[in-house]
C-alpha positions in Angstrom: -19.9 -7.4 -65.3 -22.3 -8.8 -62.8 -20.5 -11.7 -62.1 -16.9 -9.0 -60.7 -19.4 -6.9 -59.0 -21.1 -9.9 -57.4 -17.3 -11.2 -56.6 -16.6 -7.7 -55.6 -19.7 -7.3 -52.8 -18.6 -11.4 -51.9 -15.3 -9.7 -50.7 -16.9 -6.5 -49.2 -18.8 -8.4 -47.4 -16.3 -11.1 -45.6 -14.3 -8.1 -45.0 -17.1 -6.6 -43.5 -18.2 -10.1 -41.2 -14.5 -10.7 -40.0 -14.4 -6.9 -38.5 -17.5 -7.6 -37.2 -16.2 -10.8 -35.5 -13.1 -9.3 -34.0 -15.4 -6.7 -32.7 -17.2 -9.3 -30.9 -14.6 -10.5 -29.3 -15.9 -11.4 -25.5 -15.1 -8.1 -23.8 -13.8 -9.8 -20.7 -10.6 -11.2 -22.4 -9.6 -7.1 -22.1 -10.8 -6.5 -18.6 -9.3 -6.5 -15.4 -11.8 -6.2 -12.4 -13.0 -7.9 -9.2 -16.2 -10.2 -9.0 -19.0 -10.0 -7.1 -21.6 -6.8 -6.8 -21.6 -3.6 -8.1 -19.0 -4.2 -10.6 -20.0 -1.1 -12.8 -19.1 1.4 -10.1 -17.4 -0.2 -7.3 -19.2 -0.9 -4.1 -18.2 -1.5 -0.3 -19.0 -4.8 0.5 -19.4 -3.6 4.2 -17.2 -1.6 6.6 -17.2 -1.6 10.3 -15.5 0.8 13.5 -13.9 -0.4 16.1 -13.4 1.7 19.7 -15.3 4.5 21.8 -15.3 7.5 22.7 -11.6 8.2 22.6 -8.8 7.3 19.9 -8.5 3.9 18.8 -6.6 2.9 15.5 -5.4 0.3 13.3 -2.3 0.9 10.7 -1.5 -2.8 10.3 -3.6 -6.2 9.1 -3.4 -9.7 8.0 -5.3 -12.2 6.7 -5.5 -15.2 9.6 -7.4 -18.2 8.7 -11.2 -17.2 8.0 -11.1 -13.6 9.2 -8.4 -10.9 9.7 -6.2 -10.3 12.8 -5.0 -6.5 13.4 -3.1 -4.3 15.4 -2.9 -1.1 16.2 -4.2 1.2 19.9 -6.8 2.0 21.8 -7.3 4.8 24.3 -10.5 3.4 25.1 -9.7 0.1 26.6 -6.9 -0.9 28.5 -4.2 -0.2 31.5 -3.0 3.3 30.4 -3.1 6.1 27.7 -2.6 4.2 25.2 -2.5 0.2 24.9 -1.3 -1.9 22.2 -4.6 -3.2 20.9 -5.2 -6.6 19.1 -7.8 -7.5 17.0 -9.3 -10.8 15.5 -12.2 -10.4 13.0 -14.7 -13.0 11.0 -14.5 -12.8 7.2 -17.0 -10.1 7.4 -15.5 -7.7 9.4 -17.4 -8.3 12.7 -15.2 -8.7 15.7 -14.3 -12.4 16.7 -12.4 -11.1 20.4 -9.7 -8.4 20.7 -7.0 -8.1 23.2 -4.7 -5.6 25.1 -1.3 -5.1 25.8 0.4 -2.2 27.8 0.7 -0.8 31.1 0.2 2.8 33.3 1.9 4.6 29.9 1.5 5.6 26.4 2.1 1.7 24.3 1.3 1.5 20.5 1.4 -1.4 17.9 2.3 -0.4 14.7 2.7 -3.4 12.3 1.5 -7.4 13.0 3.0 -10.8 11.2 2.1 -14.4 11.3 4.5 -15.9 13.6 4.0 -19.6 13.0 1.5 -20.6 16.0 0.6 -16.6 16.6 1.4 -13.2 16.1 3.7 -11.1 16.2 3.3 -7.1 17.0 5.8 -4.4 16.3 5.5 -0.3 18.3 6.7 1.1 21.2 6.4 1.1 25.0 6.5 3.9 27.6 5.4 1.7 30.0 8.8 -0.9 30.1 12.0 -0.4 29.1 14.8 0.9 29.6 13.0 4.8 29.1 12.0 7.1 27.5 10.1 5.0 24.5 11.5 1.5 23.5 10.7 -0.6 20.7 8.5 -3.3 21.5 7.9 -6.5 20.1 5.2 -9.0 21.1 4.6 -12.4 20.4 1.0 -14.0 21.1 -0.7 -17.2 20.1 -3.5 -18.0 17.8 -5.9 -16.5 20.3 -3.8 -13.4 21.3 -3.0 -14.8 24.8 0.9 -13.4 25.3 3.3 -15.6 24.7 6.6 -12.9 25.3 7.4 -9.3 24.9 11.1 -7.6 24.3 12.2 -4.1 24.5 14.7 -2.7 22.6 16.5 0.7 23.4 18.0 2.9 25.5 17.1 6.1 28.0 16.2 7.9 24.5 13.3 7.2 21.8 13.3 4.2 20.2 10.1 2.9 18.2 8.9 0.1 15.7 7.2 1.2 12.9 7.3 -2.0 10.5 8.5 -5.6 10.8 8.6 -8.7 8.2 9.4 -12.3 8.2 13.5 -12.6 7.2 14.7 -14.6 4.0 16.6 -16.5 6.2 14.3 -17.0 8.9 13.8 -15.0 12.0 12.1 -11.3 11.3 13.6 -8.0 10.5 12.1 -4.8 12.8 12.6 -1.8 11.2 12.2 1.6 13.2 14.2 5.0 14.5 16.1 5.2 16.9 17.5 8.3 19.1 19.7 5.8 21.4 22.3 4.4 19.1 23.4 6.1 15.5 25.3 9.0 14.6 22.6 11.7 14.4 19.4 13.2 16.1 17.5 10.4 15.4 18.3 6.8 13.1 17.0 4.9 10.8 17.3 1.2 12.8 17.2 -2.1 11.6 17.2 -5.1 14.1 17.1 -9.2 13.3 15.4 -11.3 16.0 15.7 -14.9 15.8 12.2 -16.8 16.3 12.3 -16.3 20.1 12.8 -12.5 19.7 16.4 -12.3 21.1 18.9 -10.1 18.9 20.6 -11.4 16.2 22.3 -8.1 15.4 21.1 -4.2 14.6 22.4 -1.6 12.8 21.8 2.0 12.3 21.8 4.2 9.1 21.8 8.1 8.9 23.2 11.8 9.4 23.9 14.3 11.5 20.0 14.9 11.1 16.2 13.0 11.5 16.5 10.3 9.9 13.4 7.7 9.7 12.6 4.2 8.4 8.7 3.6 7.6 8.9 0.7 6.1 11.1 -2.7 5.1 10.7 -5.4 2.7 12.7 -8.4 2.2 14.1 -9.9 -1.0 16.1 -12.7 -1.6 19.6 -10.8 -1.0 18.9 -8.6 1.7 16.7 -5.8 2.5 14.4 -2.7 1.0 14.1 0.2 3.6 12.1 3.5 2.8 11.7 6.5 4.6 12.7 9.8 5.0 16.0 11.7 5.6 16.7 15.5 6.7 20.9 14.3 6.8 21.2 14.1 3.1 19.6 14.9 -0.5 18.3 18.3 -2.0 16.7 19.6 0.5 14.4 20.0 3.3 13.4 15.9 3.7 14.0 13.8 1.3 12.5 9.7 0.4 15.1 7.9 0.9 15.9 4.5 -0.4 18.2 1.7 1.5 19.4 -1.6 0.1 21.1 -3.7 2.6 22.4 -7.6 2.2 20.9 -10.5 4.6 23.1 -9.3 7.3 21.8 -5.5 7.0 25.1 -3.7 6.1 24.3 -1.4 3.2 24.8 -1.8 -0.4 23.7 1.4 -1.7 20.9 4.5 -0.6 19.2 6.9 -2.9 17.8 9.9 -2.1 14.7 11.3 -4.0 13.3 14.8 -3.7 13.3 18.6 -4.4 13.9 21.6 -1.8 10.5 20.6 0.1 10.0 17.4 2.3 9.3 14.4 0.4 8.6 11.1 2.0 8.5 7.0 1.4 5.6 5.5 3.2 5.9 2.0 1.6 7.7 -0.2 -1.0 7.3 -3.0 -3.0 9.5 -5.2 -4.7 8.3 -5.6 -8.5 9.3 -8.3 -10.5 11.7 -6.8 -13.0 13.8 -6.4 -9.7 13.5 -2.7 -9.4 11.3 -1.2 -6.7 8.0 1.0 -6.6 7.3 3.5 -3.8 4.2 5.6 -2.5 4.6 8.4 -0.3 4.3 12.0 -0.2 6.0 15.0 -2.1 5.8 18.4 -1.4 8.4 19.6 -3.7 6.3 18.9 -7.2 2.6 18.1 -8.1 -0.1 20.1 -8.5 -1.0 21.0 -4.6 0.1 21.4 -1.2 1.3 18.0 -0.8 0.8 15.1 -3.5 0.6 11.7 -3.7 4.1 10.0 -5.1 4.5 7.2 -7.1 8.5 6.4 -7.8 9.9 3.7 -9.4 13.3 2.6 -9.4 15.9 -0.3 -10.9 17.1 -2.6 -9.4 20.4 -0.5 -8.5 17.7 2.1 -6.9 18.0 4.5 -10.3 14.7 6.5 -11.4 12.5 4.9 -14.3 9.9 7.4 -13.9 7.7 9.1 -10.9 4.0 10.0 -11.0 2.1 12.6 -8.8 -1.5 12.3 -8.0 -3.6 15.1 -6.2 -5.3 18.2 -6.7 -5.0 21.7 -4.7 -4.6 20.3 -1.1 -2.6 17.9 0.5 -2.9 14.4 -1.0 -0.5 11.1 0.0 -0.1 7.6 0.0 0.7 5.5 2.9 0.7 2.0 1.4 1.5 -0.1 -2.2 0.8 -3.7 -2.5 1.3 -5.7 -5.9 -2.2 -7.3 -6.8 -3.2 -10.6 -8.3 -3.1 -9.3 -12.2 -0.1 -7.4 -12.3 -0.8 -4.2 -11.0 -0.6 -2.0 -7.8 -3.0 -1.0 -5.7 -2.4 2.1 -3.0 -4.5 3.2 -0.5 -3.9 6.9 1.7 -5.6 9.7 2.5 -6.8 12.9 0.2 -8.1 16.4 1.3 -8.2 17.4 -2.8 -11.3 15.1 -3.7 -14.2 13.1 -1.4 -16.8 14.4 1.3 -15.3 15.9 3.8 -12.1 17.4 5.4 -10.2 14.2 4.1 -10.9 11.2 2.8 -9.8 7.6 2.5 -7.8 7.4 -0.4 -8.2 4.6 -2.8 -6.2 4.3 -5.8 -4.7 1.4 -8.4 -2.3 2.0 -11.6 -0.4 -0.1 -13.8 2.8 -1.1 -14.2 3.9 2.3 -15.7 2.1 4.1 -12.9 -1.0 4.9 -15.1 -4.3 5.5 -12.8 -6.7 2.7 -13.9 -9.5 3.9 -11.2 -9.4 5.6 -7.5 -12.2 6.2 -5.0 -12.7 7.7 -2.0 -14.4 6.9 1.0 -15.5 8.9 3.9 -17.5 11.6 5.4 -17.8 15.1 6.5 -14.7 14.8 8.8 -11.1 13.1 9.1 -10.5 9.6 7.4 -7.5 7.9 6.5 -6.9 4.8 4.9 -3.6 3.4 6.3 -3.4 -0.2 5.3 -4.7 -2.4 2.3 -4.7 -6.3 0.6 -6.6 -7.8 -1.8 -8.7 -10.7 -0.9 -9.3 -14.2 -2.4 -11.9 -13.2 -4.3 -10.2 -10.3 -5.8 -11.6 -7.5 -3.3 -10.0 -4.5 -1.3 -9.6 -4.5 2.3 -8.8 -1.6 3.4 -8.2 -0.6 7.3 -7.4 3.1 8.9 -9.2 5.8 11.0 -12.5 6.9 10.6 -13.7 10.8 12.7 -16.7 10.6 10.4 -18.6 7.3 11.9 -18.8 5.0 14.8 -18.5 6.2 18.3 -16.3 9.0 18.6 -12.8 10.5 18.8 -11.4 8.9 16.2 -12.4 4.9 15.7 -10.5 2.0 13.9 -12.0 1.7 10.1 -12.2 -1.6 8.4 -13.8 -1.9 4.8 -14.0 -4.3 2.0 -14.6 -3.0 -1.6 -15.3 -4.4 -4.7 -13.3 -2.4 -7.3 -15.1 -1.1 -10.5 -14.3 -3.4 -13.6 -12.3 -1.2 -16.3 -12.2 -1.6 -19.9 -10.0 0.1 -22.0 -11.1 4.1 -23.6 -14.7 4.3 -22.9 -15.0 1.0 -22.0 -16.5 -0.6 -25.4 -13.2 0.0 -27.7 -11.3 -3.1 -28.4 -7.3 -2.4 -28.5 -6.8 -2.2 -32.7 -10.0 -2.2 -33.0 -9.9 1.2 -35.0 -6.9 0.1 -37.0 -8.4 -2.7 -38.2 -11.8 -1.0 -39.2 -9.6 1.2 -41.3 -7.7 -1.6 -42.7 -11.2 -3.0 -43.7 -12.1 0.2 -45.1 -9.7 0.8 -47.2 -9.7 -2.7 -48.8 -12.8 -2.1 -49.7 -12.4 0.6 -51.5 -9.4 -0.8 -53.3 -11.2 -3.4 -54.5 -14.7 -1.8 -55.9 -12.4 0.9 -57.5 -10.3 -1.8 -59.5 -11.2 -2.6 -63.6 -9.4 -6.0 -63.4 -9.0 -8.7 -61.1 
C-alpha cells in the first residue's frame, strides 16, 4: 500500500514538474515587440517640427542612408504660396538641410522615391504648366540640388498624389486628372521612363469624381485605391483597380454602403490578396471610422474591420512590418488629447488590434505617413497645430511600440489546456485500486 501511493505521488508529481516547465517557457518565444526603452508602455523615442508661423507639411518619407529624406510644402519658405518643400534629416530627426522648389503660385509635393543617385518628388504646380494645376514631378540628387522637373496636364486640374518605382523599371505616378478621362475628374495613371519622359497614361472612371490615392506595384501589374462617386452603392465608394505592367485594367471593385467610403492606402500581402486602410462612413460605430478591408487576390472580400468610437476616426496609411503584421497610422477625434490626434494603430493578419496609441495635444494632429525602422521602431511623420511654431508645422516622431503578450500578458497559448490535462491525470490515477 505505501509502496502505490508512493508510486502514485512519483507520478503526481512529474505531472506536476512538466506543467511547471512548460509554464516556464521563456515568455519572449510568444512576444512580438520592438527593442529599446519603454517597452512596457510604448515610448517616443523623440519627435521634432519642422516650419513657422504659417503651414508647412509632410505626407511622404523615406529612409536615405543614415537619416530620412521627406517631402511635402511649406508656406513659410520659398517663392510663392505654397513651395514644394524637401527635407533631409539625421537618424534622430534633427534637420541635416532642406530645399525648395516652386515659383509665384500654389506648388505641393505629395509623395518622394529613391531615384538611384537622388530623389524623386511627386504633387502639383500652379506655377508651370500648361494651367490650371499640373502634375509635377521632380528629380534631385543626393543633396536635393534639381536635377529636372516635368509637367503633366492640360488647361484643367491635374495632380500627383502617389508615385512608386515600376516592376519593369521606370516609376508609375498615380493621380486625378480633370484634363483627359471620361468624367468630372479621373483616376490617372502615367509611366515615366528614368528620365521622366512618358512612357504612356491612362485614365479610369465615370461620369463622376473619381480619385486615385494611392498605387502599389506587384509583379504583373499595378494596385490602385481610391475613391469613386461614378460607380458602387452609393454616395463614394473605395474603389479597388488591378491593372497589368502596361496599366490597362484587369478588374475594379467597389466597396461601400450609401455613405462615402474611401481607400487611402494598400498593401500587397503575401497570400496575393490585398489589405486596405481608409475611411468609412457607411458602418462603424461613429461619424466616420477607420476601415480595414481585405481582399483576394481577384479583389473579392475576406473580411473588413472598423476601428473608432463616436467621432470621425481614419486611416491614411498600411505598411507590412518585419514579423508579419500591419501597422497603420491616421488620425482620430474619438480618443487622445485634444480635437484630434495622431492615430497609431497595428493588427494582425486577420485584422485583430494588437495595440494603438495616440499622440498629440490640445489641437489638430494627423499622422499621415509611417515605416518601421532597423531596429524595429515607428516613424511616423504628419502635421502637428498642437507644437512647434505655429499654423500648422511638419511632425516627425519615432516610437518604440509596447511589447504584447498574449491575454493578460502572462498566459501561455495551451497553457490552460494543459493544466487541465495535468489535473485530470491526477486524479485518475490517485482514484485507481490497481495499476
Amino acid at each position: 500500500m505505501r509502496r502505490r501511493k508512493a508510486v502514485l505521488h512519483f507520478l503526481c508529481a512529474s505531472v506536476a514538474i512538466v506543467v511547471v516547465l512548460f509554464m516556464l517557457i521563456p515568455a519572449h518565444e510568444w512576444r512580438a515587440g520592438a527593442s529599446g526603452t519603454g517597452e512596457a508602455n510604448g515610448e517616443v523615442i523623440w519627435n521634432n517640427t519642422f516650419g513657422s508661423e504659417r503651414y508647412d507639411r509632410g505626407p511622404s518619407f523615406q529612409h536615405a542612408g543614415d537619416g530620412l529624406i521627406i517631402a511635402g510644402w511649406t508656406q513659410s519658405y520659398g517663392a510663392g504660396d505654397d513651395d514644394v518643400w524637401l527635407l533631409k534629416t539625421d537618424a534622430y530627426g534633427n534637420e541635416a538641410w532642406n530645399r525648395t522648389f516652386g515659383g509665384k503660385e500654389s506648388d505641393k509635393g505629395f509623395y518622394i522615391q529613391s531615384a538611384g543617385n537622388g530623389y524623386m518628388i511627386v504633387g502639383v504646380t500652379y506655377s508651370y504648366g500648361a494651367g490650371g494645376g499640373d502634375l509635377w514631378l521632380i528629380k534631385t540628387d543626393l543633396y536635393g540640388n534639381e536635377l529636372w522637373n516635368r509637367t503633366f496636364g492640360s488647361t484643367n486640374y491635374d495632380k500627383g498624389y502617389c508615385m512608386q518605382k515600376a516592376p519593369d523599371g521606370g516609376y508609375i505616378l498615380l493621380g486625378i486628372t480633370y484634363s483627359y478621362g471620361s468624367g468630372k475628374s479621373d483616376v490617372w495613371l502615367i509611366k515615366v521612363d528614368e528620365s521622366g519622359d512618358e512612357i504612356w497614361n491612362h485614365t479610369f472612371g465615370g461620369s463622376e469624381p473619381d480619385v486615385g490615392f494611392y498605387v502599389e506595384g506587384v509583379d504583373d501589374g499595378y494596385i490602385i485605391t481610391g475613391v469613386t462617386y461614378s460607380y458602387g452603392a452609393g454616395g463614394g465608394d473605395l474603389w479597388l483597380i488591378k491593372t497589368d505592367l502596361y496599366g490597362n485594367e484587369l478588374w475594379n471593385r467597389t466597396f461601400g454602403g450609401a455613405s462615402d467610403d474611401v481607400g487611402n492606402a494598400v498593401v500587397h500581402t503575401p497570400d496575393g490578396g490585398y489589405l486596405i486602410t481608409g475611411e468609412t462612413h457607411s458602418f462603424g460605430a461613429g461619424k466616420n471610422d477607420l476601415w480595414l478591408l481585405k481582399t483576394d487576390a481577384a479583389g473579392s472580400e475576406l473580411w473588413n474591420r472598423t476601428f473608432g468610437g463616436d467621432d470621425y476616426d481614419k486611416g491614411t496609411f498600411i505598411r507590412r512590418t518585419v514579423d508579419g503584421n500591419y501597422i497603420i497610422t491616421g488620425m482620430t477625434y474619438s480618443f487622445g488629447t485634444g480635437k484630434n490626434d495622431v492615430w497609431l494603430m497595428e493588427v494582425d493578419a486577420s485584422g485583430k488590434e494588437r495595440w494603438n496609441s495616440t499622440f498629440g495635444g490640445a489641437d489638430y494632429d494627423i499622422g499621415f505617413h509611417v515605416q518601421q525602422a532597423d531596429d524595429g521602431s515607428y516613424i511616423i511623420t504628419g502635421v502637428t497645430y498642437s507644437f512647434g511654431a505655429g499654423g500648422g508645422d511638419l511632425w516627425l516622431l519615432r516610437y518604440v511600440a509596447p511589447t504584447i503578450t498574449p491575454d493578460d500578458g502572462s498566459r501561455i497559448p495551451g497553457f490552460g489546456f494543459s493544466f487541465f490535462i495535468g489535473t485530470v491525470l491526477c486524479m485518475l490515477l490517485l482514484k485507481r485500486k490497481k495499476f
